[in-house]
PyMOL Python script that loads the backbone (N, CA, C, O; Angstrom):
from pymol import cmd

cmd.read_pdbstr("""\
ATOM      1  N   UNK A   1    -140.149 131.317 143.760  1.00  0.00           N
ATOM      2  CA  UNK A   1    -140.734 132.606 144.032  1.00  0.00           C
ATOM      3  C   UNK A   1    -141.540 132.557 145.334  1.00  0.00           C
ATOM      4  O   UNK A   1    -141.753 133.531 146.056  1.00  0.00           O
ATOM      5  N   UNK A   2    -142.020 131.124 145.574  1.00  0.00           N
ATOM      6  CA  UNK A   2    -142.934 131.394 147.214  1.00  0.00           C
ATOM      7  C   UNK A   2    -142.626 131.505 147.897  1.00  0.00           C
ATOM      8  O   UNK A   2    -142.982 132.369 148.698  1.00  0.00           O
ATOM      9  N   UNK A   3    -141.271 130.268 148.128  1.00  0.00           N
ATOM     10  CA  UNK A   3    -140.527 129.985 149.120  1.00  0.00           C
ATOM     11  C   UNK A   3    -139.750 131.353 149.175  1.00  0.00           C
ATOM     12  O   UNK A   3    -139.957 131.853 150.281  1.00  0.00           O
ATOM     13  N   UNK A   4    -139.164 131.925 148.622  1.00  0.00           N
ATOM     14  CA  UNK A   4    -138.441 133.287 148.573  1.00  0.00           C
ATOM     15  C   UNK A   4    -139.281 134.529 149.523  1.00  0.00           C
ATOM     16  O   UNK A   4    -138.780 135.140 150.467  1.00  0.00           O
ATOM     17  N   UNK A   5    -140.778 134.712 148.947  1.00  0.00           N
ATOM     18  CA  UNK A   5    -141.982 135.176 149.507  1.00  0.00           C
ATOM     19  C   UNK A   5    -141.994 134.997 150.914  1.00  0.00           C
ATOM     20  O   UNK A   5    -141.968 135.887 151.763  1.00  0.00           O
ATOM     21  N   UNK A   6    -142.035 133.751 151.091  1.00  0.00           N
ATOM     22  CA  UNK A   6    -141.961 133.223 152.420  1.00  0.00           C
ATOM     23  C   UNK A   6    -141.039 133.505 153.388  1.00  0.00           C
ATOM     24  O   UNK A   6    -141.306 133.781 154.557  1.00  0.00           O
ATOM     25  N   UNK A   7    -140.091 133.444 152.959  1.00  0.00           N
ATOM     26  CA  UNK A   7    -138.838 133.963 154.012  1.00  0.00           C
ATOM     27  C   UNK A   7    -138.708 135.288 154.392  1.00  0.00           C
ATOM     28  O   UNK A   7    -138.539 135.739 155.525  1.00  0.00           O
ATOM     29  N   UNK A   8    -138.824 135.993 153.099  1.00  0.00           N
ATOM     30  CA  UNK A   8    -138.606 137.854 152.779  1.00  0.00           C
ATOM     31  C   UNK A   8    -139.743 138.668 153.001  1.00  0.00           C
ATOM     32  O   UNK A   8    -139.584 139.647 153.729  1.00  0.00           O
ATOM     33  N   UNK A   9    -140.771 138.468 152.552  1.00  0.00           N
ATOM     34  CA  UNK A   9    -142.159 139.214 152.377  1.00  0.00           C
ATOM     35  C   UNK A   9    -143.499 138.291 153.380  1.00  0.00           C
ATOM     36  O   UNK A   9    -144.670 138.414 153.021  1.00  0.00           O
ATOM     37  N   UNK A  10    -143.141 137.409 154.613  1.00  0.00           N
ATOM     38  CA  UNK A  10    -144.495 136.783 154.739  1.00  0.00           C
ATOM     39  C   UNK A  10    -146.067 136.893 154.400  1.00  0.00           C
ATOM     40  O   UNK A  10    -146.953 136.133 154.010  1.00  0.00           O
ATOM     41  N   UNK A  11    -145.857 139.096 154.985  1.00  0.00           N
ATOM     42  CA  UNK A  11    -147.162 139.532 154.952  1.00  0.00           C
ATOM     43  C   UNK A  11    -147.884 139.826 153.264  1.00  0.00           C
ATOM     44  O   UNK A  11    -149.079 140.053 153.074  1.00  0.00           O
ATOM     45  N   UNK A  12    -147.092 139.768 152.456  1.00  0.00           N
ATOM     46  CA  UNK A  12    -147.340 139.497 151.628  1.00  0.00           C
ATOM     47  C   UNK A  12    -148.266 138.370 150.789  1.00  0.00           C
ATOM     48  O   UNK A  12    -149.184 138.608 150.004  1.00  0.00           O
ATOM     49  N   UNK A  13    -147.838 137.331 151.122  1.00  0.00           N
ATOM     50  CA  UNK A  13    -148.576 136.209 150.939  1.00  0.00           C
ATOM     51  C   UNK A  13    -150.427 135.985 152.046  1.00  0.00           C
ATOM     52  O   UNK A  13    -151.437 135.318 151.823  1.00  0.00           O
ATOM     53  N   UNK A  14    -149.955 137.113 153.385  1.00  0.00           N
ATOM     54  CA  UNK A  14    -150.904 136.640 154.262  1.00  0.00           C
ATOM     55  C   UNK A  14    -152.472 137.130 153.207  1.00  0.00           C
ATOM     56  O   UNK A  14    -153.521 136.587 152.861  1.00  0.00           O
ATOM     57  N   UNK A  15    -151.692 138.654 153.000  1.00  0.00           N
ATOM     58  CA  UNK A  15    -152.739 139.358 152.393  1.00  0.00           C
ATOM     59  C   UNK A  15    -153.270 139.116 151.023  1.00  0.00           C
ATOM     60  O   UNK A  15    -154.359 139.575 150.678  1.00  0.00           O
ATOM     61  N   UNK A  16    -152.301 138.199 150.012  1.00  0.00           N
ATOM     62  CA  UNK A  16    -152.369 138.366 148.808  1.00  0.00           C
ATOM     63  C   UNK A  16    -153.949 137.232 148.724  1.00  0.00           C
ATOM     64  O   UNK A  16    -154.106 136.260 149.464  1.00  0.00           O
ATOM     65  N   UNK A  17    -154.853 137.640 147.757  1.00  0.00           N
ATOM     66  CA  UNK A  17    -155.790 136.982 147.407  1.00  0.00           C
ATOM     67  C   UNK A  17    -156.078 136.251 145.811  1.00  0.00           C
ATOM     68  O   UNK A  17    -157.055 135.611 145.422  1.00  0.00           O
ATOM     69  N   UNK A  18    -155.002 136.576 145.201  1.00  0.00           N
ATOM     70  CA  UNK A  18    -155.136 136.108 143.697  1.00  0.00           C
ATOM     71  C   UNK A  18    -153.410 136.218 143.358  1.00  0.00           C
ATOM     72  O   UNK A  18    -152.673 136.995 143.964  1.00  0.00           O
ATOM     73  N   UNK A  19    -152.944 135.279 142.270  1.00  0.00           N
ATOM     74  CA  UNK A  19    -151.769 135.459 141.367  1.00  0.00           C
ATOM     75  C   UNK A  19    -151.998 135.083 140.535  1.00  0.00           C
ATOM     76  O   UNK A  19    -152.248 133.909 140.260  1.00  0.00           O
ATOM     77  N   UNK A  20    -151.968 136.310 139.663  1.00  0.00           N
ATOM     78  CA  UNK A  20    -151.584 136.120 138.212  1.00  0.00           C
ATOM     79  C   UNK A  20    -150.178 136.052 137.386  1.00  0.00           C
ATOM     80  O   UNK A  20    -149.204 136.801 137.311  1.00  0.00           O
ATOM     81  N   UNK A  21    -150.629 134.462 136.642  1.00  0.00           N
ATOM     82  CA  UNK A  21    -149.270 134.458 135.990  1.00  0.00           C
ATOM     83  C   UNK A  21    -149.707 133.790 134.496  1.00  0.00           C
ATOM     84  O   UNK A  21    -150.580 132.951 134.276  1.00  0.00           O
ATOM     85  N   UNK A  22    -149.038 134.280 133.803  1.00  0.00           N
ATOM     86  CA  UNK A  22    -148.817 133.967 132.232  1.00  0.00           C
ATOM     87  C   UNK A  22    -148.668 131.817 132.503  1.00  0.00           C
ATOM     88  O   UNK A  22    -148.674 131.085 133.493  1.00  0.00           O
ATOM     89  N   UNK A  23    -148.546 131.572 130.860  1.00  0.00           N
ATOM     90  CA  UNK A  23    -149.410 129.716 130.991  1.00  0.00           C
ATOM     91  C   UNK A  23    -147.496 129.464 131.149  1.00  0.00           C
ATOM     92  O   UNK A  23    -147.250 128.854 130.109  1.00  0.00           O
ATOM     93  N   UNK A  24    -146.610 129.576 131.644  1.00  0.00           N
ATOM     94  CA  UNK A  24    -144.813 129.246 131.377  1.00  0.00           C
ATOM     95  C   UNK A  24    -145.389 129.063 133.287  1.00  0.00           C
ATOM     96  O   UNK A  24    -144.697 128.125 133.684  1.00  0.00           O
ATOM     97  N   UNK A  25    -146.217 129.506 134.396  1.00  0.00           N
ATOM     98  CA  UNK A  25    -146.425 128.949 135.756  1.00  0.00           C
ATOM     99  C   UNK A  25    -147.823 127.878 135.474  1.00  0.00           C
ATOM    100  O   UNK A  25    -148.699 127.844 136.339  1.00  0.00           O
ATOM    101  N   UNK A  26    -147.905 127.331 134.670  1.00  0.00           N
ATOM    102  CA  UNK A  26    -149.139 126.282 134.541  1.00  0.00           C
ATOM    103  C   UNK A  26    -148.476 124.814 135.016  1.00  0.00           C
ATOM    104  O   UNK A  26    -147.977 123.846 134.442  1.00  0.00           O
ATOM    105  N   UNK A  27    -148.837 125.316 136.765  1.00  0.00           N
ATOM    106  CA  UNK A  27    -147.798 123.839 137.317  1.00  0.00           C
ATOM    107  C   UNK A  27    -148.404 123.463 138.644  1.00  0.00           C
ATOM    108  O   UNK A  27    -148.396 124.034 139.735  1.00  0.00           O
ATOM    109  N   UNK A  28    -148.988 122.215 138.181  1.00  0.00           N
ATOM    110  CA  UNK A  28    -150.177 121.805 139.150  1.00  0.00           C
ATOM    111  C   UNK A  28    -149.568 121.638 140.890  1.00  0.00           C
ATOM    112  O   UNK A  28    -150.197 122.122 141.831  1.00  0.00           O
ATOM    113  N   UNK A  29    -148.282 120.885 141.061  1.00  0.00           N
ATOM    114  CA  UNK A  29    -147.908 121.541 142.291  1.00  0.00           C
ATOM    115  C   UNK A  29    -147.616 123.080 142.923  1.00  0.00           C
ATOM    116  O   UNK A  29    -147.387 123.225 144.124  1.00  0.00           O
ATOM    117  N   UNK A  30    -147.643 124.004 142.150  1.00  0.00           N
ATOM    118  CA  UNK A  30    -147.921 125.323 142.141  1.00  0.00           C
ATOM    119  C   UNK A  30    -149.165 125.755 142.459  1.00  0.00           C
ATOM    120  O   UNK A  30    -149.471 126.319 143.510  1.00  0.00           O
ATOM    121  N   UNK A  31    -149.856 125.504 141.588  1.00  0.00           N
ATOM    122  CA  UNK A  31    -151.382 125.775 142.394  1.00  0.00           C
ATOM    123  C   UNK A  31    -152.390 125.479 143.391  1.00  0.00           C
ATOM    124  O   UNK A  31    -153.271 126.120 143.965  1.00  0.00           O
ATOM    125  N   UNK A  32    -151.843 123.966 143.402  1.00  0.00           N
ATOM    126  CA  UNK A  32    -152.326 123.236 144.857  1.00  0.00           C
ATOM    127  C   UNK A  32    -151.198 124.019 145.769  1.00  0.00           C
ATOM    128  O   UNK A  32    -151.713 124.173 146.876  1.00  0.00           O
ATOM    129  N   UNK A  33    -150.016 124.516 145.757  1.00  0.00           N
ATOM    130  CA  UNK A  33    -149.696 125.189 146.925  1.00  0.00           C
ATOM    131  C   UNK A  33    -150.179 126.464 146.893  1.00  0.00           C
ATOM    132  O   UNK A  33    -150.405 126.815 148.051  1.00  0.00           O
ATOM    133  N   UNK A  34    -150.432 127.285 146.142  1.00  0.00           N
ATOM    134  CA  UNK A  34    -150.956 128.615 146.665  1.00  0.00           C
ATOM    135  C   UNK A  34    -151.951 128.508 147.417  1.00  0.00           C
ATOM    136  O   UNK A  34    -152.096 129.057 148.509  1.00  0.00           O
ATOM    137  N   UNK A  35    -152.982 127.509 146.654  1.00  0.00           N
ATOM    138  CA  UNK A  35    -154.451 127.516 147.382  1.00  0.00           C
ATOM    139  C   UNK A  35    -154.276 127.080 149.117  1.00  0.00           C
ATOM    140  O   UNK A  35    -154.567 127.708 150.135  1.00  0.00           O
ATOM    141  N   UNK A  36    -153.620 125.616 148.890  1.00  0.00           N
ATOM    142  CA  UNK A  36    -153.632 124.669 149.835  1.00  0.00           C
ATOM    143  C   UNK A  36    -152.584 125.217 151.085  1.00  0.00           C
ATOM    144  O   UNK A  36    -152.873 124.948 152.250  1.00  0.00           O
ATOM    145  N   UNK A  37    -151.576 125.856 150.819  1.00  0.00           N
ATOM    146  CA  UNK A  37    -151.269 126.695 151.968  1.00  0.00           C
ATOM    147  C   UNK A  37    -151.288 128.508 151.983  1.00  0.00           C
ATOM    148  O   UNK A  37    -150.906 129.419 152.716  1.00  0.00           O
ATOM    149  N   UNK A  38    -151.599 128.428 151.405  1.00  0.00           N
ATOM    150  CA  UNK A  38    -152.089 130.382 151.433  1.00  0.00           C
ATOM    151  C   UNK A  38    -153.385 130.936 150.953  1.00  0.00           C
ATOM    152  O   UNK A  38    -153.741 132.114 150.964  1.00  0.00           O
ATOM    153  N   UNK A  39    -154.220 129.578 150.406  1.00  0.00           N
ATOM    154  CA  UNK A  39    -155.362 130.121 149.908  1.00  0.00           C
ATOM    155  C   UNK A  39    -155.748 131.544 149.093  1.00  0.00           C
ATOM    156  O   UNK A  39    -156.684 132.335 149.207  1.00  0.00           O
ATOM    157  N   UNK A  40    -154.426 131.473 148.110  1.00  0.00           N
ATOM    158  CA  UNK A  40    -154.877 132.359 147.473  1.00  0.00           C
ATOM    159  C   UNK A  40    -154.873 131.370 145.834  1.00  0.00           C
ATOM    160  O   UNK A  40    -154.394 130.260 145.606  1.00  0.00           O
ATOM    161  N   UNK A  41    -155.605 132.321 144.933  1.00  0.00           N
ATOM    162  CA  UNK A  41    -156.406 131.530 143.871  1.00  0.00           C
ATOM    163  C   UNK A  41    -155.245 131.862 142.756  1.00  0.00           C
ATOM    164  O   UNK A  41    -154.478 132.821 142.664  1.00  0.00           O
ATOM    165  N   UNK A  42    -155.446 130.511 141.825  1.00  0.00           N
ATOM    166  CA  UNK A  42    -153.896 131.272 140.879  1.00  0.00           C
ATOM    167  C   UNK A  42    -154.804 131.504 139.680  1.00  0.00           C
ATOM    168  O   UNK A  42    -155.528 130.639 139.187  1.00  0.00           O
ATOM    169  N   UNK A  43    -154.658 133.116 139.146  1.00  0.00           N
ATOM    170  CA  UNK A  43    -155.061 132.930 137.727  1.00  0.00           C
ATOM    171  C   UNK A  43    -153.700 132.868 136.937  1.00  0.00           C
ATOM    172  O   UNK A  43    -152.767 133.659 136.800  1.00  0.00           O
ATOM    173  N   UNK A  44    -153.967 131.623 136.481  1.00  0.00           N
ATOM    174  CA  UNK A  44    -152.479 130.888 135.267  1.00  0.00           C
ATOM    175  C   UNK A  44    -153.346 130.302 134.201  1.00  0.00           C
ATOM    176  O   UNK A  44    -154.088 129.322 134.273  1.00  0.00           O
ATOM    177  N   UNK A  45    -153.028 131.347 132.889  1.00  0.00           N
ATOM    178  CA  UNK A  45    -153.892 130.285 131.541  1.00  0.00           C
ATOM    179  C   UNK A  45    -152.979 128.923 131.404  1.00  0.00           C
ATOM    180  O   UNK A  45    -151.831 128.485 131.472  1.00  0.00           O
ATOM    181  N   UNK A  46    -153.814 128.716 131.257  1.00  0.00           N
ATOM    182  CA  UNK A  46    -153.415 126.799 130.772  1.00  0.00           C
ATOM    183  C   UNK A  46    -152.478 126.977 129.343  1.00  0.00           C
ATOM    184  O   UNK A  46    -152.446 127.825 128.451  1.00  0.00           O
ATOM    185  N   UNK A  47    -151.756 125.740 129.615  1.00  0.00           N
ATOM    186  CA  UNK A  47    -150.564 125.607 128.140  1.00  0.00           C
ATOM    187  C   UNK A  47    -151.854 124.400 127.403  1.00  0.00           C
ATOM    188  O   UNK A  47    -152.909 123.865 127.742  1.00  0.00           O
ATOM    189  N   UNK A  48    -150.842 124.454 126.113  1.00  0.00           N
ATOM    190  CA  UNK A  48    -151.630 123.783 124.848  1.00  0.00           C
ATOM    191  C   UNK A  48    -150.813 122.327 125.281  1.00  0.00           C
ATOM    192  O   UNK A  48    -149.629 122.082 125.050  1.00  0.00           O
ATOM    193  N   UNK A  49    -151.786 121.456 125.964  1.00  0.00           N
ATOM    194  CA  UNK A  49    -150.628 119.907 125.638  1.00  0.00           C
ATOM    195  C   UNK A  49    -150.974 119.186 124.747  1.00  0.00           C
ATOM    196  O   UNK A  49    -150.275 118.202 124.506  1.00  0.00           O
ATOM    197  N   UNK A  50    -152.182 119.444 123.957  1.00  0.00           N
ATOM    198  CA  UNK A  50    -152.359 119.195 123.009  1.00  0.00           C
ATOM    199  C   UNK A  50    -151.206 119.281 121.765  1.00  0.00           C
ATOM    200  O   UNK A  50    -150.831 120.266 121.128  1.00  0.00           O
ATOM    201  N   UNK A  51    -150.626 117.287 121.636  1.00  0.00           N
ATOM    202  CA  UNK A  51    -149.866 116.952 120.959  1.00  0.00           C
ATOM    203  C   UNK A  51    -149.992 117.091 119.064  1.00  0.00           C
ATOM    204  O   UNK A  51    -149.107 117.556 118.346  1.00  0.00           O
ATOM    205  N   UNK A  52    -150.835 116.749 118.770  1.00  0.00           N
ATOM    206  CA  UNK A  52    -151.488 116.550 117.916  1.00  0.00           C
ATOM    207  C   UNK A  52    -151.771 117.686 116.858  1.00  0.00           C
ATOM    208  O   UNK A  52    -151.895 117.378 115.673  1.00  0.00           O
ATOM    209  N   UNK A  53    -151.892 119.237 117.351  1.00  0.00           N
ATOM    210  CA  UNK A  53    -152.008 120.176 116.688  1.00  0.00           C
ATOM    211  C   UNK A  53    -153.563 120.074 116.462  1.00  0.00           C
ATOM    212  O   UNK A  53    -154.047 121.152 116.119  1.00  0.00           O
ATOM    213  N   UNK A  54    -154.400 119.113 116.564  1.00  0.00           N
ATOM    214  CA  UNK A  54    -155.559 119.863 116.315  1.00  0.00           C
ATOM    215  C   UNK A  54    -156.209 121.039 117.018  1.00  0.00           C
ATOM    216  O   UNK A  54    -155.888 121.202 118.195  1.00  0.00           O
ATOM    217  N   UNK A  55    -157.072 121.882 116.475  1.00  0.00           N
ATOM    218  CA  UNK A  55    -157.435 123.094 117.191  1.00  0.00           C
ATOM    219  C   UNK A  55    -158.671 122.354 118.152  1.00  0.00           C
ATOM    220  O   UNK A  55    -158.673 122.530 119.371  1.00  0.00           O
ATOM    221  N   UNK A  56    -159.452 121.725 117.643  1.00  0.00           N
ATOM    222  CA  UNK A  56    -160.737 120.961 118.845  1.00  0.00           C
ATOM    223  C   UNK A  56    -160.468 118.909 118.637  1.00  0.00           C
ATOM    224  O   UNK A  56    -159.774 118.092 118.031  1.00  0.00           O
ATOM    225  N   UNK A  57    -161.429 118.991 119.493  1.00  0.00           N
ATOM    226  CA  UNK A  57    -161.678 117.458 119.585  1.00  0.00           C
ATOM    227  C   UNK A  57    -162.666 117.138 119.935  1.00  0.00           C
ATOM    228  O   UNK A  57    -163.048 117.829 120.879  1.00  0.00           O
ATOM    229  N   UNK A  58    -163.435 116.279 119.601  1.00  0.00           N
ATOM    230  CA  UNK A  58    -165.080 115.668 119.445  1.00  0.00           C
ATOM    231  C   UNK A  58    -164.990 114.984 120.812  1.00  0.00           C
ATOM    232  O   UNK A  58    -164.088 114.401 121.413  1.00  0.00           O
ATOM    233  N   UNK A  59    -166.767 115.393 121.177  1.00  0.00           N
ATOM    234  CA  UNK A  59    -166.907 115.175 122.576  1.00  0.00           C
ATOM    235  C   UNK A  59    -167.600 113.351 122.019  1.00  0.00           C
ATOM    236  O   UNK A  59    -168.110 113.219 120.907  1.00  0.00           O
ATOM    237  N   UNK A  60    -167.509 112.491 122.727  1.00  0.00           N
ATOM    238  CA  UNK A  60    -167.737 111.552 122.591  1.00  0.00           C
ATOM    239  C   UNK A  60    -169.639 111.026 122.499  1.00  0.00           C
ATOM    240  O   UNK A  60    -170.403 110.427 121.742  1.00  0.00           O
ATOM    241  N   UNK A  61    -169.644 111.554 123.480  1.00  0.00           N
ATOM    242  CA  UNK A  61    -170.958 111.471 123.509  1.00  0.00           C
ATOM    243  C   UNK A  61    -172.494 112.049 123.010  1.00  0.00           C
ATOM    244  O   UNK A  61    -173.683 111.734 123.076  1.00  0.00           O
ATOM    245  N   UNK A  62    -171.702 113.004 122.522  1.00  0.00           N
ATOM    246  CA  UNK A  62    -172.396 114.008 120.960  1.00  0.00           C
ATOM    247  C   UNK A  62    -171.499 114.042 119.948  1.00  0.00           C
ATOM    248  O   UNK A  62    -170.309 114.329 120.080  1.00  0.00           O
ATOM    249  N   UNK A  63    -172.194 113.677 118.669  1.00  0.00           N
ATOM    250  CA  UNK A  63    -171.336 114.042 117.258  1.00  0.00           C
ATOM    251  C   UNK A  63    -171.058 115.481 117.217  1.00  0.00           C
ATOM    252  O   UNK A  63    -169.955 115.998 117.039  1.00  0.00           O
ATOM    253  N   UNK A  64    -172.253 116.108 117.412  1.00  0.00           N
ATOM    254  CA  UNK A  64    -171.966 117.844 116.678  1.00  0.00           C
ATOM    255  C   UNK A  64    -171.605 118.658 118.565  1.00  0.00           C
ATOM    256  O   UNK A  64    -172.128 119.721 118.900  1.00  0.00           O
ATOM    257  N   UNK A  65    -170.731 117.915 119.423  1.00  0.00           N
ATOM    258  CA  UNK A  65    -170.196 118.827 120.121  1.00  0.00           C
ATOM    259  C   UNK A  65    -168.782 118.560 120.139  1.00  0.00           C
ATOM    260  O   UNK A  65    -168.412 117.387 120.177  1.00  0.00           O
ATOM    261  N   UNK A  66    -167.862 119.593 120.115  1.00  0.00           N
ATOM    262  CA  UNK A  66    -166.218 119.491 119.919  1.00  0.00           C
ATOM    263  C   UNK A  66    -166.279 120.628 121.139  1.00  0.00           C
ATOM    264  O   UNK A  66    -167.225 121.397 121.306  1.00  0.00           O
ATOM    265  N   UNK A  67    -164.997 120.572 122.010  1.00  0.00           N
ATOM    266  CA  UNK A  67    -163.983 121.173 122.606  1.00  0.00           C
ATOM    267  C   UNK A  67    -162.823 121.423 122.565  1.00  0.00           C
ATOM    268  O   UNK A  67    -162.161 120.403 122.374  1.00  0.00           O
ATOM    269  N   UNK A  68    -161.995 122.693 122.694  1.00  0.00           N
ATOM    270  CA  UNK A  68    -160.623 123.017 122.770  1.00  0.00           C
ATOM    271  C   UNK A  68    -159.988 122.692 123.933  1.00  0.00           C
ATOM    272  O   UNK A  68    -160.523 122.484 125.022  1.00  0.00           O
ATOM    273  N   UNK A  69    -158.555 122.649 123.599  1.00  0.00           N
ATOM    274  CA  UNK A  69    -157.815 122.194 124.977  1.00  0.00           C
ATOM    275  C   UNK A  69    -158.090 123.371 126.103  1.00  0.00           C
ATOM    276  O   UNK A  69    -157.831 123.067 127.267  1.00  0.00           O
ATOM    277  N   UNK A  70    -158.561 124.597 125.853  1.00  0.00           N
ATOM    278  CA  UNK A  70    -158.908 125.318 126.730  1.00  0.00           C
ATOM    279  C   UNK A  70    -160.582 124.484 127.768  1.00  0.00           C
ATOM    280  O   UNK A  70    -160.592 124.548 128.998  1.00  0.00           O
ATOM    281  N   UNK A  71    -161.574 123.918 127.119  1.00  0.00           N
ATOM    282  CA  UNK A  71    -161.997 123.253 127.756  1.00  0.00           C
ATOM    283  C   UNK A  71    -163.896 123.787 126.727  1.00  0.00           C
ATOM    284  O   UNK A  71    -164.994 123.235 126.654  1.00  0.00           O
ATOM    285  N   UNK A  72    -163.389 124.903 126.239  1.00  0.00           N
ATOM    286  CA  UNK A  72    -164.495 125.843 125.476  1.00  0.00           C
ATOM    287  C   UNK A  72    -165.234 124.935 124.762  1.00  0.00           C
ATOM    288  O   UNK A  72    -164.627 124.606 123.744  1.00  0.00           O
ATOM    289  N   UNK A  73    -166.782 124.153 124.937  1.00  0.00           N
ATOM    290  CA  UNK A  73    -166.977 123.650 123.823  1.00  0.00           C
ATOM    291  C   UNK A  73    -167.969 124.507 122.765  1.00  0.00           C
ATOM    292  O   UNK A  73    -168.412 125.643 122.933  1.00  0.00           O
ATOM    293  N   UNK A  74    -168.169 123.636 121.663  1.00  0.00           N
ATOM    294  CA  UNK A  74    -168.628 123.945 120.773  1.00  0.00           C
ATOM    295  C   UNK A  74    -169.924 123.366 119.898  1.00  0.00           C
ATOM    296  O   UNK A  74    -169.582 122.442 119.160  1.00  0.00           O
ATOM    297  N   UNK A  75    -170.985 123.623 119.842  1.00  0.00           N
ATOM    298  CA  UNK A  75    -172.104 122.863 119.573  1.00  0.00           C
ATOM    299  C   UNK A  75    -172.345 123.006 118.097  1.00  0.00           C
ATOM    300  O   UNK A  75    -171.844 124.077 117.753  1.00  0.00           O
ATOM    301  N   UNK A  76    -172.778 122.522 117.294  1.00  0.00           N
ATOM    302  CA  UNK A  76    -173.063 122.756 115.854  1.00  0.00           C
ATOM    303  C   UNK A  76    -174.707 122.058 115.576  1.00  0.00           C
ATOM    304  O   UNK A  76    -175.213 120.962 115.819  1.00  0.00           O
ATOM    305  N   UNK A  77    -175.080 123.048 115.084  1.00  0.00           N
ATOM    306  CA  UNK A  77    -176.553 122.767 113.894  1.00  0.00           C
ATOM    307  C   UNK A  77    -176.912 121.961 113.464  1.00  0.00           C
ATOM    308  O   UNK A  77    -176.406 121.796 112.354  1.00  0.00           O
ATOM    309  N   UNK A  78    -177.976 120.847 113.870  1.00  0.00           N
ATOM    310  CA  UNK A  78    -177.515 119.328 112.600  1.00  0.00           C
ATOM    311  C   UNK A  78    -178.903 119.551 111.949  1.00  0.00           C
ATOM    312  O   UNK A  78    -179.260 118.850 111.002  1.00  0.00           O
TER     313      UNK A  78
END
""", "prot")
cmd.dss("prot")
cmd.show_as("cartoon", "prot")
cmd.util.cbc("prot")
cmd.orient("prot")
């Protein structure tokens, strides 16, 4: 889609300041190129690579803090 951009639409890309794309463009050479040659910012939600199926995972260095693969943590009451 950039390279396509690139050839067909340049001014497009000159002007564009954000892309949004659904987590199926969550692709780290993708985003280092928008930024790194067009400097524009990608909003792309993150995929689950979380193998495991758990919904959180315990932060190591606190018992009562857990985080999601989104990065959200979570503090609990002790």
């Amino acid at each position: 889609m950039i390279d396509h951009l690139e050839e067909s639409r340049p001014e497009m890309l000159e002007h564009a300041e954000t892309l949004a794309a659904d987590k199926a463009y969550d692709d780290t050479k993708l985003i280092r190129r928008l930024w790194d040659d067009h400097q524009i910012k990608p909003v792309i939600d993150i995929r689950n690579s979380w193998k495991d199926g758990e919904p959180t995972r315990s932060f190591t260095k606190w018992e009562n803090v857990v985080y999601t693969y989104k990065g959200k943590s979570i503090v609990s009451a002790r």
